[in-house]
C-alpha positions as CSV (number, residue, x, y, z in Angstrom):
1,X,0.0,0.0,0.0
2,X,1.6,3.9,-1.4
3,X,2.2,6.0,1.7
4,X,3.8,9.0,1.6
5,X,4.7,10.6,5.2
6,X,6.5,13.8,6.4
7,X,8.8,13.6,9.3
8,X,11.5,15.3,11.1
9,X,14.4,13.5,11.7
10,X,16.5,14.0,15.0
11,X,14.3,16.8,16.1
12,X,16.2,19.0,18.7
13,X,13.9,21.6,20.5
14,X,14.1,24.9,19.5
15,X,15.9,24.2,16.4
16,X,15.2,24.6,12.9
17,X,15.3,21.6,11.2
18,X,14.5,20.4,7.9
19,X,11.4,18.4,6.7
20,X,11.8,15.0,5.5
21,X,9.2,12.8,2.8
22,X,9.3,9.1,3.3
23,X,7.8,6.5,0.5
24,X,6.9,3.5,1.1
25,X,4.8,0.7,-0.9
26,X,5.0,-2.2,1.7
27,X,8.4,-3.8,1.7
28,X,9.3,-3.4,-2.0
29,X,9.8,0.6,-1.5
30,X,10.9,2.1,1.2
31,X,12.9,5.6,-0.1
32,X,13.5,9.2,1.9
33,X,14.2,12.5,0.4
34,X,14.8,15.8,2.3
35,X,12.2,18.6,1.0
36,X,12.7,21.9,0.8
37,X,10.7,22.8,3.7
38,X,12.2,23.6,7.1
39,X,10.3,24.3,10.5
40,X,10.6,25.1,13.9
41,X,10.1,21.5,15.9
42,X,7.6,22.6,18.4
43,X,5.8,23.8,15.4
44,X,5.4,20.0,13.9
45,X,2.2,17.8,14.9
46,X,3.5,14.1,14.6
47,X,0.3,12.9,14.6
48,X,-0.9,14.4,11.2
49,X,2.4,14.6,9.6
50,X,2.2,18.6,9.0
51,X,2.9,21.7,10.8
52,X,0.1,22.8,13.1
53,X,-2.5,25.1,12.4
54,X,-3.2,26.7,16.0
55,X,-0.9,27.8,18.0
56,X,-1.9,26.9,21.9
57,X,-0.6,27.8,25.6
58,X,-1.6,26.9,28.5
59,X,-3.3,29.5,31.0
60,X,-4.6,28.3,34.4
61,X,-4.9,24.4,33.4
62,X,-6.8,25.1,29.9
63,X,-5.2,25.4,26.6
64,X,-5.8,28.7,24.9
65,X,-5.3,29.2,21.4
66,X,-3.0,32.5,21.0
67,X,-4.1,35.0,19.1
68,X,-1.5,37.5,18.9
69,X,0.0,38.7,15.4
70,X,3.3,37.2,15.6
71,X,0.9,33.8,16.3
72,X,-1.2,34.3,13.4
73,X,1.6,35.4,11.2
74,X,3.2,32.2,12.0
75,X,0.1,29.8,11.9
76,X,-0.4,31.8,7.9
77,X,3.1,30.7,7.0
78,X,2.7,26.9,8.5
79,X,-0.6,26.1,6.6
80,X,1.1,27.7,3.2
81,X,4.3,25.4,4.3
82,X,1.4,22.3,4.4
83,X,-0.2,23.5,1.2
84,X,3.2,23.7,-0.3
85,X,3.5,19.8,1.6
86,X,0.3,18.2,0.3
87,X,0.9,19.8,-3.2
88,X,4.3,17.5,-3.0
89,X,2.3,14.4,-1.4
90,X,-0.1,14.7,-4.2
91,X,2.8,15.1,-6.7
92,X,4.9,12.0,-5.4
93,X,2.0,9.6,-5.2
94,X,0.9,10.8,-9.2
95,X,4.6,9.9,-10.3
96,X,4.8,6.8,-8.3
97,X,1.2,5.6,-10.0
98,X,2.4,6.5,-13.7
99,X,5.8,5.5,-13.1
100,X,6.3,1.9,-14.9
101,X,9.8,1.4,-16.3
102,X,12.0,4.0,-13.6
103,X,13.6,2.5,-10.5
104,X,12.3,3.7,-7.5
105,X,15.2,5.6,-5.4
106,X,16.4,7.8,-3.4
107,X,17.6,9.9,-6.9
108,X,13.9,9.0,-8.8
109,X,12.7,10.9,-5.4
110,X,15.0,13.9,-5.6
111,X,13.8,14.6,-9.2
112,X,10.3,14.6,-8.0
113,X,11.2,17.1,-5.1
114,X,13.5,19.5,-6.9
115,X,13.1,19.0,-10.9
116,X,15.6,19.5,-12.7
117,X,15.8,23.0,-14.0
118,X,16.6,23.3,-18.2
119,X,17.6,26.0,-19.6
120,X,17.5,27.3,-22.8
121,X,20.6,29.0,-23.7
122,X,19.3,32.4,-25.8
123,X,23.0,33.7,-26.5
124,X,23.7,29.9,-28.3
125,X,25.1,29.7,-31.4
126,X,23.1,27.9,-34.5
127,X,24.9,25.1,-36.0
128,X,23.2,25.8,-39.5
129,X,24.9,28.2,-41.6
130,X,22.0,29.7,-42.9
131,X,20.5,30.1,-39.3
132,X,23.7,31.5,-38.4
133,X,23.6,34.4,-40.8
134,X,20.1,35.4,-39.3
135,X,22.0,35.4,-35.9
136,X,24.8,37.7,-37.0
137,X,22.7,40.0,-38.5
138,X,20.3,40.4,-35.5
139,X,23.7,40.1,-33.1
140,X,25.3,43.3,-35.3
141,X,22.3,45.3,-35.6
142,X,23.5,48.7,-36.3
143,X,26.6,48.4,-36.4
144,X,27.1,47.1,-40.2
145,X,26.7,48.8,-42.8
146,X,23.5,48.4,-45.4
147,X,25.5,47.1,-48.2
148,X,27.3,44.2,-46.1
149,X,23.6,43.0,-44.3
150,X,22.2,42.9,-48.5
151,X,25.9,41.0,-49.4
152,X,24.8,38.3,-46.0
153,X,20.9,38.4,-47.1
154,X,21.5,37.9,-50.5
155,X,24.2,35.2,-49.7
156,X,21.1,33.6,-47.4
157,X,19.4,33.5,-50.4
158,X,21.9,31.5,-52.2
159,X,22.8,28.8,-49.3
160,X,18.6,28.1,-49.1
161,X,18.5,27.7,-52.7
162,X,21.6,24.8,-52.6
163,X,20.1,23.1,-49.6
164,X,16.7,22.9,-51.2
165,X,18.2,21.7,-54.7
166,X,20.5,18.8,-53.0
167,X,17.6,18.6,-50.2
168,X,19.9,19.3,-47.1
169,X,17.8,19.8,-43.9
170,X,20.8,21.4,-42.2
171,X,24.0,22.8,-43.7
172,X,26.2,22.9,-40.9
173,X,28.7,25.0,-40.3
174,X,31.3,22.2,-39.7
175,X,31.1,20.7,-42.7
176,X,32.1,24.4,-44.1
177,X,35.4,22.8,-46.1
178,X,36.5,22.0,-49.4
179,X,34.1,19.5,-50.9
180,X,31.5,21.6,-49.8
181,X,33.1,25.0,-51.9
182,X,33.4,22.6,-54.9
183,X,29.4,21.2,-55.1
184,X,28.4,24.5,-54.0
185,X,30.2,26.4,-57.5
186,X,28.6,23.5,-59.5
């Protein structure tokens, strides 16, 4: 049976300390990952798993649920900390169900807690010569003259005439070289 349980591990009191996501699926999975998350300990209810969501003291044998700003500023941050938690239960359980030919570890976990970021590179060079003369002339901007961006549009004009007459997807610019200069003045 999925469970998916947050946990602190070796709480200390009044420290901050971070909050912890435990998988299991009976005895086949058992895998821990460290989220994001962080919390005071005597801010964690063990017996739900999340931070709490009303702060109590105790005033002449009854408990009394504070209502002081620096209480309800701090009860507004825990239940967006458990929103934030549930959002990554909710996550980890979807992935685990759809999940058919991944292993199951502590690295499969990781990804699912802090995807991996890809980025695009804008300043990245085409490969394609033709591409590339687009890039150079957007990269100069003003500072050519008129007469050499016609000479590089015109000579864009040539190069997509040869790929489309010996059907070349891309003419890259490593294969720039002799043979290349002798089909191209065919």
């Amino acid at each position: 049976m999925l469970k998916v349980n947050f946990l602190l591990r070796k709480p200390k009191e009044g420290e901050v300390v971070s909050v912890y996501v435990r998988l299991t699926d009976g005895r086949k999975v058992d895998v821990w990952g460290r989220t994001k998350e962080t919390t005071l300990v005597e801010h964690w209810d063990t017996i739900s798993s999340l931070l709490v969501e009303r702060i109590t003291e105790m005033k002449g044998n009854k408990l009394i649920e504070k209502r002081d700003a620096e209480s309800k500023n701090q009860v507004a941050q825990n239940k967006e900390i458990n929103r934030r938690l549930i959002n990554l239960r909710n996550t980890i359980e979807d992935a685990y169900k759809s999940n058919k030919t991944e292993i199951v570890n502590t690295e499969w976990l990781k990804n699912i807690i802090n995807p991996p970021i890809e980025v695009e590179d804008e300043n990245k060079l085409p490969t394609d010569l033709v591409k590339y003369i687009d890039y150079y002339l957007a990269d100069r901007g003003s500072n050519i003259t008129e007469s050499t961006r016609k000479k590089a549009r015109t000579m864009k004009n040539i190069l997509s005439d040869f790929k489309s007459k010996n059907k070349i997807k891309e003419l890259l610019i490593e294969n720039i070289n002799n043979q290349f200069k002798n089909e191209f003045e065919e």
